[in-house]
C-alpha positions as semicolon CSV with decimal commas, in nm:
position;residue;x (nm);y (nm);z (nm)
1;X;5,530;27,531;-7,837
2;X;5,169;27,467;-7,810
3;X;5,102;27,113;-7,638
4;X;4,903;26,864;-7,843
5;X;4,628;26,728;-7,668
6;X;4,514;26,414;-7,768
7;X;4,118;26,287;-7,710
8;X;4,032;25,966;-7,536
9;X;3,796;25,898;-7,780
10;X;4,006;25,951;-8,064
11;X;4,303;25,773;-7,906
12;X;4,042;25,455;-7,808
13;X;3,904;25,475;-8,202
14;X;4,294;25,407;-8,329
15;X;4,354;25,130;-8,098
16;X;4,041;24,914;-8,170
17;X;4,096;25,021;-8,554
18;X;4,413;24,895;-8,516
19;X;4,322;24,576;-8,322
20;X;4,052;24,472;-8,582
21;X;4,313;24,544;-8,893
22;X;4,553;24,316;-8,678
23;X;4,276;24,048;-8,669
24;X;4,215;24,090;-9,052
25;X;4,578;23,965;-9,094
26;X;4,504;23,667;-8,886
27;X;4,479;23,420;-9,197
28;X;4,746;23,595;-9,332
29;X;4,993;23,518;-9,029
30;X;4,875;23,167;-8,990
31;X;4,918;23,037;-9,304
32;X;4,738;22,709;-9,240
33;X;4,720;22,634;-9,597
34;X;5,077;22,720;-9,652
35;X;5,302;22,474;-9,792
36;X;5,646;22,587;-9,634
37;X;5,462;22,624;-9,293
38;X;5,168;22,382;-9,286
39;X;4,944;22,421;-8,955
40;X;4,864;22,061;-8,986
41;X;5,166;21,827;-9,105
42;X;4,965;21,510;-9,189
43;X;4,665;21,378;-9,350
44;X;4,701;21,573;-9,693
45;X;4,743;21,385;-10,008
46;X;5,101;21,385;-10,056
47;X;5,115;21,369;-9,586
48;X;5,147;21,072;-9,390
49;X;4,845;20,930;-9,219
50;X;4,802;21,112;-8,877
51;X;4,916;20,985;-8,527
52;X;4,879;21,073;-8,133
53;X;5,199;21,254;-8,180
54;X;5,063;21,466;-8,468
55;X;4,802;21,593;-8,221
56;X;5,060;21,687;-7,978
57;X;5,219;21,850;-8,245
58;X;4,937;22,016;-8,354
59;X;4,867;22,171;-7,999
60;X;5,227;22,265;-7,959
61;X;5,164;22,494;-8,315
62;X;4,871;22,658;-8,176
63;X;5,011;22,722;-7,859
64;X;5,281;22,909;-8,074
65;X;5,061;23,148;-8,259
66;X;4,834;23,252;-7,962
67;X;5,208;23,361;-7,801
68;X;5,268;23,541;-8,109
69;X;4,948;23,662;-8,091
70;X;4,956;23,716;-7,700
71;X;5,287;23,925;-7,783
72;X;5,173;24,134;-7,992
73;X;4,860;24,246;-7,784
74;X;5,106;24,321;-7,507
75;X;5,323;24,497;-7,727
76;X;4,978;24,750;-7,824
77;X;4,901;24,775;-7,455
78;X;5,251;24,884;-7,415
79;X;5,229;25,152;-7,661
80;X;4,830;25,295;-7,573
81;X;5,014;25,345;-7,216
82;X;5,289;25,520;-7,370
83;X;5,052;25,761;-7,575
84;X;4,817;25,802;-7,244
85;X;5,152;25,893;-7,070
86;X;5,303;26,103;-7,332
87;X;5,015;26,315;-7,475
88;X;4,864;26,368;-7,060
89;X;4,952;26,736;-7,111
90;X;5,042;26,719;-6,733
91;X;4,725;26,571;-6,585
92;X;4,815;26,380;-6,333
93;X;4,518;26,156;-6,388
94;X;4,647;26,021;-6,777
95;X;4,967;25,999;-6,645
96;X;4,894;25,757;-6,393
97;X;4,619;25,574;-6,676
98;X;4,937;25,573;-6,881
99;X;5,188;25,414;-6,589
100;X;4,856;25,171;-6,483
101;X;4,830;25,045;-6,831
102;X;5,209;24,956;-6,898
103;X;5,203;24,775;-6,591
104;X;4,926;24,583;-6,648
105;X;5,058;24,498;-6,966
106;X;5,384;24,348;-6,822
107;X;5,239;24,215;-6,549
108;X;4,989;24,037;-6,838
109;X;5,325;23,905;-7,004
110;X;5,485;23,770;-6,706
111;X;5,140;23,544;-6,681
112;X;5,163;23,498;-7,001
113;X;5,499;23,355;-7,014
114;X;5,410;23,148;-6,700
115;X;5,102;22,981;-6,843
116;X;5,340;22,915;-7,124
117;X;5,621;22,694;-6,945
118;X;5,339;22,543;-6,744
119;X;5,163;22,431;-7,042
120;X;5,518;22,323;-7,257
121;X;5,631;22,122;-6,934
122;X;5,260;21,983;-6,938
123;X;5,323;21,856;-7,315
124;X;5,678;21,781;-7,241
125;X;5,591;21,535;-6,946
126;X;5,280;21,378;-7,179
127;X;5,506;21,341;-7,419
128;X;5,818;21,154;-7,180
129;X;5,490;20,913;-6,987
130;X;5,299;20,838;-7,281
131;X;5,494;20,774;-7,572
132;X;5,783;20,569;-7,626
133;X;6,100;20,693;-7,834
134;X;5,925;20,552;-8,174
135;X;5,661;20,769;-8,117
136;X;5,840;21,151;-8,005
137;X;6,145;21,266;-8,048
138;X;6,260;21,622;-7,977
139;X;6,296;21,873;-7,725
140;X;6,009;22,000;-7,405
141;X;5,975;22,331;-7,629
142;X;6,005;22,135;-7,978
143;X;5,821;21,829;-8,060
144;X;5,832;21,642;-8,338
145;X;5,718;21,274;-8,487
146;X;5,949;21,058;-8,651
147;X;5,868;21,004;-9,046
């Protein structure tokens, strides 16, 4: 069976294709304007007038979609290393691009997911210290303001 050798060029013109298609679904995954997952939960018409604990809210949401987001990059790294590895035709060289680029990308998650319980214990503590129990309610990962 005749190996198929793959071109970095080629391989580097499907992954930023990719990327950009993923970033022209942005809106799409956000729904800010959505009215069974609203991006902003006060202020609108028919919405209660906005508080400190909206804005906390409002953070928390953001924070949600750039892990989603964050995810999903790691998730591409994870498979551009696999195709580097896989297609290397036994170069020694793309193998090891392949191996350095998976671990990179975990190595990226496991910061990621750091920065992420530092920043949700940040919000949680905020949240204990600055508002009283009228104002919060809810867990460290899920906050929420009383109606």
């Amino acid at each position: 069976m005749k190996a198929m050798k793959i071109n970095s060029k080629i391989a580097t013109r499907i992954f930023l294709f990719s990327f950009f298609f993923c970033l022209l679904l942005v809106p799409f995954i956000t729904q800010a304007d959505s009215s069974w997952w609203p991006l902003v939960r006060c202020g609108g018409p028919t919405q209660p007038d906005c508080t400190l604990c909206d804005l906390l809210d409002l953070a928390q949401r953001i924070l949600h979609f750039a892990m989603q987001i964050a995810f999903l990059i790691v998730v591409g790294f994870i498979v551009y290393g696999g195709f580097r590895w896989v297609f290397s035709v036994g170069k020694e060289e793309n193998i090891r691009e392949g191996q350095r680029v998976i671990t990179n990308a975990i190595i990226g998650l496991i910061i990621i997911l750091s920065a992420w319980l530092i920043v949700n214990t940040v919000f949680w503590f905020i949240a204990q210290v600055g508002f009283s129990s009228e104002y919060y309610t809810g867990t460290w990962y899920n906050i929420e303001c009383p109606k």
